[in-house]
N, C-alpha and C positions, 0 to 999 in steps of 0.2 A: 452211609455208615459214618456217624460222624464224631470223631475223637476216637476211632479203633485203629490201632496200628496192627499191620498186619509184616512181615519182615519177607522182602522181595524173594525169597526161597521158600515162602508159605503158598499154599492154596487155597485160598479162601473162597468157595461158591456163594454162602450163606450172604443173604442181606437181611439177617435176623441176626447180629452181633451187636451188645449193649457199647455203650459209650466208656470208655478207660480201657478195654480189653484190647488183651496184647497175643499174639499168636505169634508165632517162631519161628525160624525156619526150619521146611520139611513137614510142617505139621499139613494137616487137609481137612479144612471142614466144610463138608459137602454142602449141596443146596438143600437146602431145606428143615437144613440142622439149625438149633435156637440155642445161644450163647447168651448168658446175660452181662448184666453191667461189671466193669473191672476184674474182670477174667484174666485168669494168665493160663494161655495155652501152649505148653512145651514144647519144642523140638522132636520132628519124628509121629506126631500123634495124629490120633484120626481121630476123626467124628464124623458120624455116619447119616445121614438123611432123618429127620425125624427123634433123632437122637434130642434132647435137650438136657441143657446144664444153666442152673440157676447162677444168681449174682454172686461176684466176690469167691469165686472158686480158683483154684489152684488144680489144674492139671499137668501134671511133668510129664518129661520126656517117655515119648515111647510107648502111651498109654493109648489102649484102643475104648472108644464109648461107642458101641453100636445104635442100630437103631430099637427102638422100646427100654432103654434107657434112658432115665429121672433123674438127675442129680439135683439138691434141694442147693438153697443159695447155702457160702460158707465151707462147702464141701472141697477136702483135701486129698486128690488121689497122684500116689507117689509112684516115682519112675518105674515103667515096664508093669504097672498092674493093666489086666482084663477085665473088662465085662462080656459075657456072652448071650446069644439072645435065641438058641435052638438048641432042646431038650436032645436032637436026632438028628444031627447034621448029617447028612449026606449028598453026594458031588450029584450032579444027573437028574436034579426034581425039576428039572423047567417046567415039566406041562401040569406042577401041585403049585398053586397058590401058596406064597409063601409069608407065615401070618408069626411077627416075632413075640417073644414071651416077653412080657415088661418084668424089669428091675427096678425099683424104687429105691432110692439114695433118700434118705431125709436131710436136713438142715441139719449141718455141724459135724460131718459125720470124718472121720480120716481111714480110708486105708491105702496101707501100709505100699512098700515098694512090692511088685513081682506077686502081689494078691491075686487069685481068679475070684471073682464072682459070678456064680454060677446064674444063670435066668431064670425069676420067677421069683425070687426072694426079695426081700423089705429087710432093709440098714435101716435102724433107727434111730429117732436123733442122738446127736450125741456118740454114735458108737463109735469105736474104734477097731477097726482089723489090722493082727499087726503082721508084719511084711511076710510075707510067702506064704501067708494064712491059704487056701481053699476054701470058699464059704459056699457054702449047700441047702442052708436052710435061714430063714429069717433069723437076723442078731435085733436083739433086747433091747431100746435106748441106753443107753449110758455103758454096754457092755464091753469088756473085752474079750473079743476072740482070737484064737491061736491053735494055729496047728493044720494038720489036713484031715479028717474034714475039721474044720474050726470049729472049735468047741469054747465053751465061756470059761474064762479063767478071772474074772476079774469085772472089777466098774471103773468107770471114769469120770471125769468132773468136765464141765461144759470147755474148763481151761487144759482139758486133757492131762491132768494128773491123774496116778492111780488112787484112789478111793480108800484108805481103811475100812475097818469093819463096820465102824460106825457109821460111816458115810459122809463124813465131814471131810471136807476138803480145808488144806492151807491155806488156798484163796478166801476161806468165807462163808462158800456155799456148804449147806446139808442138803441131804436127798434123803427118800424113803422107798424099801424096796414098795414094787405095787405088787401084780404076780410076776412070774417064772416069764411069762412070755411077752409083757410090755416093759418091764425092767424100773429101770427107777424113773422117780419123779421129784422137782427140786420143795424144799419143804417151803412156806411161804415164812 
């Protein structure tokens, strides 16, 4: 692993770690979990077998990424959020095969501190969940969601501002809604 710093109270199994990525101490990322290039991995946090997280991510302190979790490059998740990966947890299945529900993270996407995300749903790019959100069902590119269950309150701009009505952002960009359920798209 060559240019990763890993911080002597880290646990690092993985020899899937990109080049610049920095892991902290306390954090654990298991064997067989894929970290990519210039990573910051938090203090406290897991990463679980199988687990993967794309380039240029930011994960803080205290965050769990199981396994059947996707985070796309770019991807921002804030202190003490979840991801889950079992519709039906329960203690005592040794002799059930145990087959986890994938999560998908897209590119650019931020949530918030102290978020759950629940397994089986698609963050799309761009989205934003904001802190203590519960998300239960697939978020829109460019959406904002809030609340328990998260609900869409709003859009965002690739630079994470909130969006007017029109969809222009102060950075520049315009967007146009597409439908309900892929959310927006940047106008050319």
């Amino acid at each position: 692993m060559e240019d990763v710093f890993v911080h002597s109270l880290a646990l690092c199994e993985s020899e899937k770690v990109g080049s610049g990525t920095r892991i902290w101490a306390f954090a654990h990322v298991m064997k067989g979990a894929r970290i990519g290039r210039r990573c910051n991995i938090g203090g406290g946090s897991f990463v679980e077998s199988k687990a993967i997280v794309g380039d240029d991510c930011t994960i803080k302190n205290g965050v769990q990424v199981w396994e059947g979790v996707r985070l796309g490059n770019n991807v921002f998740v804030g202190p003490n959020a979840t991801f889950t990966n079992d519709l039906r947890p329960r203690a005592g299945r040794d002799s059930e095969p145990f087959e986890p529900i994938a999560t998908k993270v897209e590119d650019g996407v931020t949530v918030g501190a102290n978020a759950t995300i629940v397994c089986g749903v698609r963050l799309g790019a761009n989205a934003f969940v904001a802190a203590g959100a519960v998300v239960t069902r697939d978020v829109p590119a460019h959406a904002l969601v809030v609340g328990s269950p998260a609900r869409n309150r709003g859009w965002v701009c690739r630079c994470g501002a909130s969006l007017p009505e029109n969809l222009a952002c102060e950075c520049g960009r315009r967007y146009r809604l597409m439908d309900g359920e892929s959310g927006l798209s940047p106008e050319e």
